[in-house]
C-alpha positions in Angstrom: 63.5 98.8 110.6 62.0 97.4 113.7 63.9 94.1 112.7 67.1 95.7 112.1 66.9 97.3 115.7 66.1 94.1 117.5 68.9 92.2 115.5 71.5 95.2 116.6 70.2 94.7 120.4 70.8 90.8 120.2 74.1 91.3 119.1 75.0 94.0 121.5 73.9 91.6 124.2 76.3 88.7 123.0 79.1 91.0 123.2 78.3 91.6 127.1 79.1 87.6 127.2 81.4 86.2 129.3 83.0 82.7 127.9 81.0 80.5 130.4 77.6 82.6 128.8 78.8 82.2 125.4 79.5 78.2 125.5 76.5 78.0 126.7 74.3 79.7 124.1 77.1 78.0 121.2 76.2 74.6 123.3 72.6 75.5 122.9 73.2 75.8 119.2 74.9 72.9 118.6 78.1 74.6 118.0 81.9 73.9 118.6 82.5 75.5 122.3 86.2 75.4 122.3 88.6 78.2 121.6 89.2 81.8 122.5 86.9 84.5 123.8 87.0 86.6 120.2 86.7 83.2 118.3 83.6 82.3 120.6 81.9 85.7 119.9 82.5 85.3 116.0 80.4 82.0 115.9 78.2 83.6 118.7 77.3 86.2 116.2 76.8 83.7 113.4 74.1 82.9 114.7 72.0 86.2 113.9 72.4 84.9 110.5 69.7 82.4 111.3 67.5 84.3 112.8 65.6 81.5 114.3 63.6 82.6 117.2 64.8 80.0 120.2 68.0 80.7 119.6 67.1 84.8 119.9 65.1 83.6 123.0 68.5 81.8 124.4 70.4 84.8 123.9 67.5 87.0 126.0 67.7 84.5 128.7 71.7 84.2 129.0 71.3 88.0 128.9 68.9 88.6 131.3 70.5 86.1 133.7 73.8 87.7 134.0 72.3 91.0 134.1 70.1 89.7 137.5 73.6 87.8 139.0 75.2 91.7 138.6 72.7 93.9 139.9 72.7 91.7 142.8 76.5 91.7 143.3 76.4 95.8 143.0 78.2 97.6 145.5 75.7 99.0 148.2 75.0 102.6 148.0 75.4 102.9 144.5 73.4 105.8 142.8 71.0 104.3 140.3 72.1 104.4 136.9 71.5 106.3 133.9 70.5 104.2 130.7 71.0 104.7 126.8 68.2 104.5 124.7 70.4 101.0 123.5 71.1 99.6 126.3 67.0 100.2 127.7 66.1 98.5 124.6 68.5 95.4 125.4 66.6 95.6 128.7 63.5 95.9 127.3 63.9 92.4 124.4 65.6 90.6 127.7 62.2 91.0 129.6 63.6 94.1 132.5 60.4 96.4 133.3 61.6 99.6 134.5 61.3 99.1 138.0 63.9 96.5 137.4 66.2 98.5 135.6 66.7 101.1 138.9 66.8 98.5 141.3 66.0 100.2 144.8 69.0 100.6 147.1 67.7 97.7 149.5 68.2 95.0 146.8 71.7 96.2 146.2 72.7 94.7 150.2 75.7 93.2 150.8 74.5 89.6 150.1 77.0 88.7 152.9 76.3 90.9 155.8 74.3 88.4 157.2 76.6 85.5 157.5 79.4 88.5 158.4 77.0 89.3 161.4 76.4 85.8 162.4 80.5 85.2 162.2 80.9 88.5 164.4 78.1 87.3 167.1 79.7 83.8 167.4 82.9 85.5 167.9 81.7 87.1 170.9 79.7 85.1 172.6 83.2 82.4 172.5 85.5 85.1 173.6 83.7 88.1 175.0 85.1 90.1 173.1 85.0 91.7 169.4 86.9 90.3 166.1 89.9 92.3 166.2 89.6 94.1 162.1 93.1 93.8 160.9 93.4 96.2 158.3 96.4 98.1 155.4 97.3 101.8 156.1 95.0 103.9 154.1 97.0 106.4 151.9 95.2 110.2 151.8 93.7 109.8 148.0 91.8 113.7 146.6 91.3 115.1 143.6 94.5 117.1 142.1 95.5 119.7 139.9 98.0 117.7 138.1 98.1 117.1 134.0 99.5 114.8 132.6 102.0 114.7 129.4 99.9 114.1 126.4 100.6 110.9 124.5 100.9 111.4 120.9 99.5 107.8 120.0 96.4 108.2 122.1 93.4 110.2 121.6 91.7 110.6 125.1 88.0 110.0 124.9 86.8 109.8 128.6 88.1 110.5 131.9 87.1 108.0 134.2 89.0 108.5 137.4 90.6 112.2 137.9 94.1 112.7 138.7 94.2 111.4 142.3 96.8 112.1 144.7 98.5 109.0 146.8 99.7 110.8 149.8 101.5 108.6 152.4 99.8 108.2 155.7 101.4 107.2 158.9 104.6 105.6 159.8 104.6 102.3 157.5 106.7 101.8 154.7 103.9 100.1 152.4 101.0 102.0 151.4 97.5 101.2 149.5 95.0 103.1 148.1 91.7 102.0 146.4 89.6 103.7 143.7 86.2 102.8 141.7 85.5 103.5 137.9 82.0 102.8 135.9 81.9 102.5 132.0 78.7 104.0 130.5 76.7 102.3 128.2 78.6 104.3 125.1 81.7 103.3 126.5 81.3 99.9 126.9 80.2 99.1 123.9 82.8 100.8 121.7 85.2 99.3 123.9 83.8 95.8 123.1 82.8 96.6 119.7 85.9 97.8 118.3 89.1 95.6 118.1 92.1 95.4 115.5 91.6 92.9 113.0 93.9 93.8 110.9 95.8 91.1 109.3 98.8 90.2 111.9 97.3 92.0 114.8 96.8 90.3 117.8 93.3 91.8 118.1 94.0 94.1 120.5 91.3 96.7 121.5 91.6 100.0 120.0 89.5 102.1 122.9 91.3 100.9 125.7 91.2 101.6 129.6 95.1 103.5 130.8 96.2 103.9 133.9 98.7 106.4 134.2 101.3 107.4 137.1 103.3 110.8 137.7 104.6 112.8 140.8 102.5 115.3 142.6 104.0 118.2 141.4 101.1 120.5 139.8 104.2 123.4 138.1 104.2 121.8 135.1 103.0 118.8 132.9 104.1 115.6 134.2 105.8 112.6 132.5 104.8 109.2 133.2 106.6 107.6 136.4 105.7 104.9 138.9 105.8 104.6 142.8 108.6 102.0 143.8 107.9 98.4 144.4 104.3 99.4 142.9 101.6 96.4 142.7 98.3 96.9 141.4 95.4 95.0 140.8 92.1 95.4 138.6 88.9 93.7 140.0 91.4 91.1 142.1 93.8 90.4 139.2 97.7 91.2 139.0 97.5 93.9 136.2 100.8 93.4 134.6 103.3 96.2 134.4 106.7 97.3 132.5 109.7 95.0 133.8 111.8 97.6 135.7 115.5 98.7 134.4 118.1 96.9 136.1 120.6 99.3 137.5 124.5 98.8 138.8 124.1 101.5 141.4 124.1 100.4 145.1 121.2 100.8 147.2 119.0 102.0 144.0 115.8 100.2 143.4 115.5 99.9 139.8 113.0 102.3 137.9 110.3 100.9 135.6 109.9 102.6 132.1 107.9 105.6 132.2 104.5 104.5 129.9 101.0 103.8 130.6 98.9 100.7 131.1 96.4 98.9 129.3 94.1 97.5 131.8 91.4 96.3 129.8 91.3 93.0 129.4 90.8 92.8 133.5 88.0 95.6 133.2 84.3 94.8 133.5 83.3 96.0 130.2 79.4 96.2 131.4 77.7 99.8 132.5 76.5 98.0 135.7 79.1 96.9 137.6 82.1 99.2 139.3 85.4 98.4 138.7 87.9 98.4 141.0 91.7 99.6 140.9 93.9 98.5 143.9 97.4 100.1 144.2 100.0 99.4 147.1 103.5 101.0 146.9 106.0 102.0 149.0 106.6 105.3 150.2 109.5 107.8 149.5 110.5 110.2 152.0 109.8 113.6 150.4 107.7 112.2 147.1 104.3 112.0 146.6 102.3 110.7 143.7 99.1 110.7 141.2 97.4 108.3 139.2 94.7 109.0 136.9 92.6 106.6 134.7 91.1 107.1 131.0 89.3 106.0 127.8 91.8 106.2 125.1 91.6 105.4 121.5 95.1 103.8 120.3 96.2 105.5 116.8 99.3 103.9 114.7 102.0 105.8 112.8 100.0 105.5 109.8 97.5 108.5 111.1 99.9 110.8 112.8 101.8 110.6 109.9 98.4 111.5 108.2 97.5 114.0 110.5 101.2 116.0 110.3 100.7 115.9 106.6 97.3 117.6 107.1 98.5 120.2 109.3 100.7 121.6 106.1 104.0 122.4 105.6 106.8 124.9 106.7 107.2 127.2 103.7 110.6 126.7 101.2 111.4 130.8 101.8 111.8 130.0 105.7 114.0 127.4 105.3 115.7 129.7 102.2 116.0 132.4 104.5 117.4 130.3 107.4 120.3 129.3 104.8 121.4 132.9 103.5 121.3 133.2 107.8 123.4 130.5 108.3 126.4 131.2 105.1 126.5 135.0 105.5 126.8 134.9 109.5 130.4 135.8 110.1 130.4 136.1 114.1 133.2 133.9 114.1 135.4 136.0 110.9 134.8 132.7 108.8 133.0 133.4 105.5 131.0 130.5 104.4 130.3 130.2 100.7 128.5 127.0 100.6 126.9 124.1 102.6 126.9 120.4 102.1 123.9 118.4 103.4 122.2 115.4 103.2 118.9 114.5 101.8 118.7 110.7 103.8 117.6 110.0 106.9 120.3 110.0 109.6 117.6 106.8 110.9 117.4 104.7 108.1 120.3 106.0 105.8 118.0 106.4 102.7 116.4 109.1 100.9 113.8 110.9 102.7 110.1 111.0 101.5 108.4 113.3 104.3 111.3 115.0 105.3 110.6 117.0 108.7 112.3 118.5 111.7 110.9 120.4 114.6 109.9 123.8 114.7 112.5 124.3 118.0 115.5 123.3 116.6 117.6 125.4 114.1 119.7 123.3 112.1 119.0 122.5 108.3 119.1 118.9 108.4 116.5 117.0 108.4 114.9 113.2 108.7 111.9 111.3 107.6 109.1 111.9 109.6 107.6 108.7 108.4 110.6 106.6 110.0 111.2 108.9 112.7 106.8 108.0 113.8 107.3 104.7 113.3 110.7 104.2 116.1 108.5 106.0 118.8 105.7 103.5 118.2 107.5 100.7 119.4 109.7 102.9 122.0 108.9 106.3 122.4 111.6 108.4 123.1 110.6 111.6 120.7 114.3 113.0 120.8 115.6 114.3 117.1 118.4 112.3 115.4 120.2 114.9 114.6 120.8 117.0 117.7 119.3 114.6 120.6 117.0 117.8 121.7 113.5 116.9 122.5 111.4 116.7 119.7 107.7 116.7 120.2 104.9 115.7 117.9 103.1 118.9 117.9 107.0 120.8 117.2 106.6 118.4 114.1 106.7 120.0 110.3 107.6 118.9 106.9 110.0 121.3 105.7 109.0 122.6 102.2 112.1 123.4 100.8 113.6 119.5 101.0 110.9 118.2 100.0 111.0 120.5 96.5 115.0 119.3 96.2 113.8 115.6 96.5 111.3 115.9 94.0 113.2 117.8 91.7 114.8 116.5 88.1 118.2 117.7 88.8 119.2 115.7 91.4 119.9 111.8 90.3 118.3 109.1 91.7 121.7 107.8 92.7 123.0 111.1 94.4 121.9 112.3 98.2 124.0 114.6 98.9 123.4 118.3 97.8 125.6 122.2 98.3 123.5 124.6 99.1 124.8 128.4 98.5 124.8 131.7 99.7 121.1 133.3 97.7 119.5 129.7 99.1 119.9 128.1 96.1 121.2 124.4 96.0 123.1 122.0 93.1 123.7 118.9 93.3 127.3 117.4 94.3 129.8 117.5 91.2 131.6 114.6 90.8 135.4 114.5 91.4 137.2 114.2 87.9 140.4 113.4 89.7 139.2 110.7 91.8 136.8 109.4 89.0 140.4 109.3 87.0 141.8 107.6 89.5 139.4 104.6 89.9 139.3 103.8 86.1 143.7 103.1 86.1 143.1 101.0 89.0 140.4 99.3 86.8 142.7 98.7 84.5 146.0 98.0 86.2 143.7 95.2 87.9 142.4 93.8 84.5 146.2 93.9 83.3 147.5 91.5 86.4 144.5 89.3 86.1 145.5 85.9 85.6 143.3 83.6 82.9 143.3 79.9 83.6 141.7 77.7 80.8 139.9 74.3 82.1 139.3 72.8 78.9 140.8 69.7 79.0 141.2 69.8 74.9 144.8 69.2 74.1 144.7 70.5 70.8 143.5 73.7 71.3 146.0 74.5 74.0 148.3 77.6 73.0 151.1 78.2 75.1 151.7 82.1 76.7 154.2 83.8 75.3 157.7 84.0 77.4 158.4 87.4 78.0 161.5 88.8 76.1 165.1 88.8 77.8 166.1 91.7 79.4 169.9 92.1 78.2 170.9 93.2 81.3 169.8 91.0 83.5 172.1 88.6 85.0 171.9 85.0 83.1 169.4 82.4 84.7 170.6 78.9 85.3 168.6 76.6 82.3 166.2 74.5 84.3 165.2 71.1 82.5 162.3 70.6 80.5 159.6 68.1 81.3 157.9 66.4 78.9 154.5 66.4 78.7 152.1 63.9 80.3 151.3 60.4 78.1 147.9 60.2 77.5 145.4 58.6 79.3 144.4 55.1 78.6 141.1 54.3 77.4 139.7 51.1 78.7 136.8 49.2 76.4 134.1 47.5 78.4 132.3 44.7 76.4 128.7 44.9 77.6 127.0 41.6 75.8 
């Protein structure tokens, strides 16, 4: 058990690996050190496999070395932080004593105050005067009472920095605010341990770190939306966000999509370092703004599709009832015997499997929920086919009554298209006997005028078609002259000896 626990801490510590820590344990080894960051982990953790004890003393060392190079780097004033029992015991196996795990406040100094002060004192004793500290505009940043839309294909797990306001300050056009985050231990390692590997993923993590935008307006959920000419920056790296719309309107910046941002692959995924979010922007007269930051777990269409199948299904008598509504409502003096609807997806044209429609709309058609999920994962837009109203995940329902008429016997495999009647009872279409009439004489007429060519090149079974008979009334054609036939070919003999 003891064994099993150790193991479980060794590898936890090789996921806290950065690539230059993992060459060098892989170099250590004897190992290939070339590749990706995910591939370098895999052989990493091969290693376990062997459990020889200097290369479990390697990993304590790499471990214990970055660990020392971060605490020293801290931010100053940091409170001291709050261990799991895991991450104590990859303390403890690294060789930290507890004193070392809550490093005292004067060993988290600014390891460059000093040479700052000696810079500033120089300075002055050249010019007489002080360094002149050159600094951005400030934007007022507090905590808000501002939520956010909630994202059907995230489940939020965390909230690691409340929605803050970014309230312009001053006169300048170009505003910046700055905001820190920590992961704890939990977090950090089911961000690092968890990543699609799914065959054609691209290993993307599955708890990931969003940043979201919105306006400051705290009368109603908010939609995603960012600042103009926004830049921001994670830890001192461009965080890349959605290419903005182009627009043809004059004097109109254009807008970027409204979505969130995955930010971490440029987060610190380590419970002892802060991580820090930069954002510059530019300020709109009248508009202010919020961002807010959180640990997500990313879902696919697969599980909500799951999940609206778990959460039941409106009952056939609704629907039923909704019908006798809709054919016996004579506002208009129109009496309405039957219906004719669909049972494929205005999406994808076929027959629906999981056909829903949301609870806000009232008209009878419906699409398949499964398609309908899958469209908003790769562009969300949630707005039904069928009327263009907002359709929401939670407004989502199977509808009971479809679902029974595409399961049932009596309509063909071949046939999507159903009449529903007054008592809410439906048939399938009946054919058109005229029409079907029709199309068989134009069958025929067509096989009539067909003409048949014959390519055998066999003389003797050639048969001649028969002249069609003289019409007596028909004035007299001229006689045109007849040719002979064409002489037979020659056939030349080749004497091979």
């Amino acid at each position: 058990m003891a064994f099993n626990k150790e193991k479980e801490a060794l590898r936890n510590m090789i996921l806290t690996f950065r690539v230059s820590e993992l060459q060098m344990l892989l170099g250590f080894a004897g190992r290939n050190q070339s590749g990706k960051k995910t591939e370098l982990q895999d052989r990493s953790l091969e290693l376990l496999q062997l459990n020889s004890t200097p290369v479990q003393k390697r990993i304590r060392e790499l471990f214990q070395s970055s660990q020392e190079t971060q605490q020293a780097a801290m931010i100053p004033g940091a409170n001291a932080l709050q261990y799991s029992a895991a991450y104590a015991q990859m303390l403890g196996l690294a060789g930290f004593t507890t004193q070392q795990q809550g490093i005292p406040q004067a060993g988290r100094a600014n390891p460059y105050a000093a040479q700052q002060a000696q810079q500033a004192a120089a300075f002055s004793a050249a010019y007489g005067t002080q360094p002149q500290q050159t600094k951005p505009i400030q934007a007022n940043t507090q905590p808000v009472n501002v939520k956010f839309k909630q994202l059907p294909f995230y489940d939020i797990h965390g909230e690691l920095l409340k929605p803050t306001s970014l309230v312009t300050q001053g006169s300048s056009r170009f505003q910046e605010a700055q905001f820190q985050f920590l992961l704890s231990p939990e977090q950090a390692t089911n961000i690092a341990s968890n990543r699609d590997i799914r065959m054609g993923s691209k290993l993307d993590y599955l708890y990931q770190i969003q940043l979201r935008f919105c306006l400051l307006d705290p009368s109603a959920e908010q939609g995603d939306e960012f600042p103009p000419s926004i830049c921001v920056q994670v830890n001192g790296k461009m965080c890349t966000l959605p290419n903005p719309i182009p627009t043809n309107k004059p004097n109109v910046e254009p807008k970027r999509p409204p979505r969130p941002v995955h930010i971490t692959p440029l987060c610190k995924l380590t419970p002892t370092l802060n991580n820090i979010v930069s954002v510059k922007w530019a300020a709109d007269y009248g508009k202010s703004w919020v961002v807010g930051i959180w640990l997500v777990e990313k879902l696919s269409s697969d599980q909500l599709l799951e999940r609206l199948s778990s959460k039941g299904k409106r009952n056939s008598d609704f629907t039923r009832e909704l019908i006798k509504k809709k054919l016996t409502d004579d506002e208009d003096g129109i009496a309405t015997t039957n219906l004719k609807v669909t049972v494929s997806c205005p999406l994808g044209k076929m027959r629906m499997s999981k056909p829903c429609r949301p609870t806000t709309c009232d008209h009878l058609q419906c699409f398949d929920a499964a398609l309908f999920l899958m469209m908003n994962e790769k562009k969300p837009t949630w707005t039904c086919p069928v009327c263009d109203s907002a359709a929401k995940y939670d407004d989502l329902m199977v509808d009971g009554y479809f679902e029974e008429v595409i399961k049932a016997p009596e309509l063909p495999d071949e046939e999507n298209e159903i009449i529903l009647n007054q008592d809410g009872s439906w048939n399938p279409v009946p054919k058109d006997e005229e029409e079907e009439r029709k199309r068989k004489e134009k069958e025929e007429e067509e096989r009539k005028n067909a003409v048949v060519l014959d390519l055998s090149d066999d003389d003797e079974d050639y048969t001649p078609a028969p002249k069609p008979a003289a019409d007596p009334d028909a004035a007299p054609a001229e006689d045109l002259p007849v040719l002979p036939p064409p002489p037979p070919a020659e056939i030349e003999c080749i004497d091979i000896e």
